[in-house]
Backbone as numpy.savetxt, mean C-alpha at the origin, in Angstrom:
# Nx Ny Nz CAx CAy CAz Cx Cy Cz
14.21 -21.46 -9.24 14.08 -21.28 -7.79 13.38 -19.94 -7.51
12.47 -19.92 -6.60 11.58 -18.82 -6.27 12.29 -18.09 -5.41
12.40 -17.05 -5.37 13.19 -15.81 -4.21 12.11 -15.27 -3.44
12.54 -14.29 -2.68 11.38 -13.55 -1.81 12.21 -12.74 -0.74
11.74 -11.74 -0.96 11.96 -10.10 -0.75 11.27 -9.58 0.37
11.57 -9.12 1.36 10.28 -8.55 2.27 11.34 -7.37 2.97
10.25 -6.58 3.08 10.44 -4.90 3.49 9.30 -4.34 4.14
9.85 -3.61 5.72 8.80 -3.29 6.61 8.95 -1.66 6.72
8.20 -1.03 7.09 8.04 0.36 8.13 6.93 0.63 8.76
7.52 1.47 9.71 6.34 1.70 10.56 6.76 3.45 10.67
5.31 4.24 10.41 5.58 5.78 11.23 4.60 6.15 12.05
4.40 6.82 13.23 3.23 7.47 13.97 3.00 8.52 13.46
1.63 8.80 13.68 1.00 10.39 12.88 0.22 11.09 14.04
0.16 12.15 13.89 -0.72 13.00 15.37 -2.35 12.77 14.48
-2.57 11.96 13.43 -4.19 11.88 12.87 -4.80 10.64 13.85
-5.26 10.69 13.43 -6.48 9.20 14.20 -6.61 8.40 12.81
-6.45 6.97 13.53 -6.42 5.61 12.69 -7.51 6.02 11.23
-8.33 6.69 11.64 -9.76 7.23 10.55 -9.12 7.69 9.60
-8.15 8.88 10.08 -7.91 9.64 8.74 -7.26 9.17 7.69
-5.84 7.92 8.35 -5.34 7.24 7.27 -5.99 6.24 6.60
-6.88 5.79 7.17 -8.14 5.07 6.64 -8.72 5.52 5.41
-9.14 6.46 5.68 -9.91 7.72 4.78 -9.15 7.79 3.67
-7.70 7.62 3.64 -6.92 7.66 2.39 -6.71 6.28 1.56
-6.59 5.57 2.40 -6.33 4.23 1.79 -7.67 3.65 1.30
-8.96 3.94 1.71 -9.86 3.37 0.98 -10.73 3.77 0.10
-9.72 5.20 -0.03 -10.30 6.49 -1.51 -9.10 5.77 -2.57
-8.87 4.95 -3.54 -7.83 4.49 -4.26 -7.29 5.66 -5.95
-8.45 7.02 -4.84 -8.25 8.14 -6.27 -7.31 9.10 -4.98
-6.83 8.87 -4.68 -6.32 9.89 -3.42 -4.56 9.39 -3.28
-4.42 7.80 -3.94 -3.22 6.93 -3.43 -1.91 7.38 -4.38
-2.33 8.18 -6.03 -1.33 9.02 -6.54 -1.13 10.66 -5.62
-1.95 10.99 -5.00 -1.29 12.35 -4.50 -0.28 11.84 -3.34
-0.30 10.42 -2.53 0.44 10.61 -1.31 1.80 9.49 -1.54
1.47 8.55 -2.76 2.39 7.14 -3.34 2.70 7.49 -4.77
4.01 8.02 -4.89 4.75 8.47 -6.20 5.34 7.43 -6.85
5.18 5.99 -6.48 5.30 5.15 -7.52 3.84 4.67 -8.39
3.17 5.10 -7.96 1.20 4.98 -8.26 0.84 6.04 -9.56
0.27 5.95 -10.38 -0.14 6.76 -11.22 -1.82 6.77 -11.33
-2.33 5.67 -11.30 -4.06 5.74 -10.99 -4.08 4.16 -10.23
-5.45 4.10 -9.85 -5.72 2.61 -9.64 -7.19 2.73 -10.09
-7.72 1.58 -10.46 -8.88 1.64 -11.02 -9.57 0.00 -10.20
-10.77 0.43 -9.44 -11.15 -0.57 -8.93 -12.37 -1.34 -9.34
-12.39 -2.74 -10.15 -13.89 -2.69 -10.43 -14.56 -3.35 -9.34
-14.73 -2.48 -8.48 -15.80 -2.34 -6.89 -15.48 -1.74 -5.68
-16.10 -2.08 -4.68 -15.93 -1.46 -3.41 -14.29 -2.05 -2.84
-13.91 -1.24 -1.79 -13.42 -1.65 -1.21 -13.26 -2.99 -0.47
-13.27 -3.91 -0.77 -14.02 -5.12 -0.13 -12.49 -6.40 -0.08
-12.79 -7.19 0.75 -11.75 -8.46 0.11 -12.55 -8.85 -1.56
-11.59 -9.36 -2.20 -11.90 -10.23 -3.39 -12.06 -9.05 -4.87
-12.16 -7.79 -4.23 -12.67 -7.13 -5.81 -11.10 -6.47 -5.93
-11.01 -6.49 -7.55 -9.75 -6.36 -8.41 -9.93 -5.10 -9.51
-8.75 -5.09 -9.29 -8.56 -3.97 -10.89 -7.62 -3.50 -11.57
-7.06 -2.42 -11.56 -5.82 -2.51 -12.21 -5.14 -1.15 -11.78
-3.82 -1.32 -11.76 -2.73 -0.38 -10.73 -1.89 -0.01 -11.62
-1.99 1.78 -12.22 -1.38 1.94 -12.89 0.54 2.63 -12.26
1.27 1.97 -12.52 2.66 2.43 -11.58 3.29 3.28 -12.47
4.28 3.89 -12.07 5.18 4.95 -12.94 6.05 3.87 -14.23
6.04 4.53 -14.59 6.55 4.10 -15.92 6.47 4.10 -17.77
4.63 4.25 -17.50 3.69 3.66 -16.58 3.71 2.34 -17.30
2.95 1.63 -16.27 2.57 0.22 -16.72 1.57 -0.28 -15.87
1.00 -0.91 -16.31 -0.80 -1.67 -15.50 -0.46 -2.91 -15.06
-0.78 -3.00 -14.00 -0.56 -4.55 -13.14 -2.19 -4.94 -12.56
-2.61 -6.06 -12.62 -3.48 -6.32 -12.06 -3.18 -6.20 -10.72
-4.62 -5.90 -9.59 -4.61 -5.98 -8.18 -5.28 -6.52 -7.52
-5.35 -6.97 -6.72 -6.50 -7.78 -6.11 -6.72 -6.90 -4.56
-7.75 -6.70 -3.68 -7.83 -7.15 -2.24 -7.53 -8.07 -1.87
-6.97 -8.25 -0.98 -6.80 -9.83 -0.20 -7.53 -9.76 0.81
-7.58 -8.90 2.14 -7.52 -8.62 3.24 -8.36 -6.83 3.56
-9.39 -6.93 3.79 -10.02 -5.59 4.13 -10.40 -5.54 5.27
-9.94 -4.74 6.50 -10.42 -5.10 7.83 -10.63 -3.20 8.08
-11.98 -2.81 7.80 -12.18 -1.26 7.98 -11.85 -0.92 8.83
-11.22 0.52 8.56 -10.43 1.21 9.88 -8.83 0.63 10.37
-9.03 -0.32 9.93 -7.44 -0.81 10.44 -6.88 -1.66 9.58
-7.09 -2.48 8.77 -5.74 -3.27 7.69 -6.38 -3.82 6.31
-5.65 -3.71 5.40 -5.99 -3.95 4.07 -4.90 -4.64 3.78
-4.40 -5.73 2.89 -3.59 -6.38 1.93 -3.90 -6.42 0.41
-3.13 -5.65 -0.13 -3.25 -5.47 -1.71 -2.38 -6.35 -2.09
-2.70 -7.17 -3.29 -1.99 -8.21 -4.47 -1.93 -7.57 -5.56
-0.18 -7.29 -5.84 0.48 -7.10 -7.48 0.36 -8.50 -8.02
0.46 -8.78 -9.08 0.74 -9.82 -9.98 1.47 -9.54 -11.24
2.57 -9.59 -11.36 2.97 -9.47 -12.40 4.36 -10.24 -13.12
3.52 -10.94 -14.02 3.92 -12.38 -14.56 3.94 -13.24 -13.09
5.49 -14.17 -13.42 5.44 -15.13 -12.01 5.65 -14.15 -10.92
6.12 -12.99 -10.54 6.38 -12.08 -9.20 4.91 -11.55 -8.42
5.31 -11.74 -7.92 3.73 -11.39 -6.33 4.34 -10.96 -5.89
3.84 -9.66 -5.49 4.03 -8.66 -4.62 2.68 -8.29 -3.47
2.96 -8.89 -2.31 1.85 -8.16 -1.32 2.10 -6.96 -0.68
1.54 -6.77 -0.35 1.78 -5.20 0.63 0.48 -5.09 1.57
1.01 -5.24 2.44 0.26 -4.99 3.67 0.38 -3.84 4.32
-1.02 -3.30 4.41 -1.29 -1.90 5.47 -1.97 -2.24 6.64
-1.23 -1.91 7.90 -1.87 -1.82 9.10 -2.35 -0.39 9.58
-3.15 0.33 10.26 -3.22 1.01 11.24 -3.63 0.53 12.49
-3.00 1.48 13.61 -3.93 1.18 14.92 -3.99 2.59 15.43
-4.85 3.00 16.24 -4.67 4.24 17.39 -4.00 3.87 18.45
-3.17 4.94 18.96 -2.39 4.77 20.07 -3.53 5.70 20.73
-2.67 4.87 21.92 -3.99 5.30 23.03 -3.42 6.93 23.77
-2.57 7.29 23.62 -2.08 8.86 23.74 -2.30 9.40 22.75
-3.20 9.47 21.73 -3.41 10.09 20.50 -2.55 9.73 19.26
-3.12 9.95 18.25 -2.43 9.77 16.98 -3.09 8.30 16.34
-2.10 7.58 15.63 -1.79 6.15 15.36 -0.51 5.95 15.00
-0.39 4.33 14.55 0.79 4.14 14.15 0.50 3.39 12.84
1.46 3.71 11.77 0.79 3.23 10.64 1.84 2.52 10.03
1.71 1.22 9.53 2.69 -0.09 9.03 2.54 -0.79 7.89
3.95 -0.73 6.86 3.49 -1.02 5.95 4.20 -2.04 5.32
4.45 -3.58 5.31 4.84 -4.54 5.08 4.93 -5.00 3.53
5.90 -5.39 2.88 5.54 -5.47 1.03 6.85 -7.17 1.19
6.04 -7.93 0.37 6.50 -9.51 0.61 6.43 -9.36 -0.86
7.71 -10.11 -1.49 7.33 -10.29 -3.02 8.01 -11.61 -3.57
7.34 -12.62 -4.41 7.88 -13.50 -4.29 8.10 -14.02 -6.02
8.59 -14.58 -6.22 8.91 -15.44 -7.47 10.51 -14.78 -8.32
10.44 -15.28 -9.47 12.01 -15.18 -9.52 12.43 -13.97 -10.00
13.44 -13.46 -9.36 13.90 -12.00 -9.88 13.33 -11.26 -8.53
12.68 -11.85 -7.39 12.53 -11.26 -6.73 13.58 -10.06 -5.49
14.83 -10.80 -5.23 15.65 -10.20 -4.81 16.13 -8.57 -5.78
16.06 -8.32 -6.39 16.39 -7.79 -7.49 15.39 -6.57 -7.60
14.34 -6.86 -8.12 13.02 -6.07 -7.98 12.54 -5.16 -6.86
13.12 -5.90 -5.67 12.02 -5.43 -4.24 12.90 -4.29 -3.84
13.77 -3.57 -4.26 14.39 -2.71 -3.71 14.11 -1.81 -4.66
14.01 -2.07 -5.66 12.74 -0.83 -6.72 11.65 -0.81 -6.39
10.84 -2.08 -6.24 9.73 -1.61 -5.60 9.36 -1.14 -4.61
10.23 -0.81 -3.43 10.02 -0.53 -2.07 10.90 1.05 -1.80
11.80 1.08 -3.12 12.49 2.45 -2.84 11.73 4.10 -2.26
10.13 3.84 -3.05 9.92 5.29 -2.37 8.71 5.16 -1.28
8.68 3.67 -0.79 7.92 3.65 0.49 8.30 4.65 1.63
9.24 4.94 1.89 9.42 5.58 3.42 8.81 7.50 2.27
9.05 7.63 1.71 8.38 8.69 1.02 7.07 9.03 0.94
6.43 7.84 0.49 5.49 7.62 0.07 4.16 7.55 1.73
4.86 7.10 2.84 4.53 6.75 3.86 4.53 8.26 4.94
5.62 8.69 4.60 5.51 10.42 5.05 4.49 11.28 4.28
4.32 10.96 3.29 3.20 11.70 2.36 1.73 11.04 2.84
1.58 10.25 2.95 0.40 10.12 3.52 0.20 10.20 5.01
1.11 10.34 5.90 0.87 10.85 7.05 0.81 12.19 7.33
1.22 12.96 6.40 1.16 14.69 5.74 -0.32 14.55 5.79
-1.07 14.03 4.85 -2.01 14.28 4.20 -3.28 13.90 5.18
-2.86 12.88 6.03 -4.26 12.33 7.45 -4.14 13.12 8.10
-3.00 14.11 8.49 -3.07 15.50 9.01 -3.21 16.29 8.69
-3.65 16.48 7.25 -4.24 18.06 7.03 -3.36 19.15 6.33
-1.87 18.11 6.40 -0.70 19.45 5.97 0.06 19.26 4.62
């Protein structure tokens, strides 16, 4: 039987939708602000469809895929590892009083998933303050 795990946050930043942009689609920038990340290696652009490999603490290499590249505002990255899928979805938007709000959704599915997703999601709210540090400059 397949399980499935899902875990949300959302934080506002005084940066503009750009700057967290600017981080998420540098994938050499995603170990200074995501401490479960150790490198990612992309073979290509930022784009839907191009893949590579995500090195996590431990370490260990998972393949990745793009799913979803919408510049300036949302990307969906694919873990694979064995039967477990892990998505993770990044939104930004600008709020219209300045700043943005930035959202980060992680769905993981196959067996052992209940189990897993609370390791994998443990240093998101961390990981999510660190990069809103970093679209600001501090």
């Amino acid at each position: 039987m397949s399980e499935t795990f899902e875990h949300s946050g959302t934080v506002t930043s005084t940066a503009p939708a750009a700057a967290v942009w600017a981080l998420w689609s540098d994938t050499t920038t995603w170990p200074d602000w995501d401490p479960s990340v150790e490198a990612v290696s992309l073979d290509g652009d930022f784009v839907v469809g191009t893949t590579g490999t995500m090195t996590l603490a431990g370490p260990f290499e998972v393949p990745v895929s793009l799913e979803v590249v919408e510049p300036e505002a949302r990307y969906l990255d694919q873990l694979t590892m064995g039967e477990l899928v892990i998505r993770i979805d990044h939104v930004v938007v600008d709020l219209a009083a300045g700043g943005c709000e930035v959202s980060v959704s992680t769905t993981i599915t196959g067996p052992g998933a209940d189990g897993i997703g609370p390791m994998v999601t443990a240093e998101a709210p961390q990981a999510m303050a660190r990069l809103v540090e970093r679209a600001e400059g501090r």
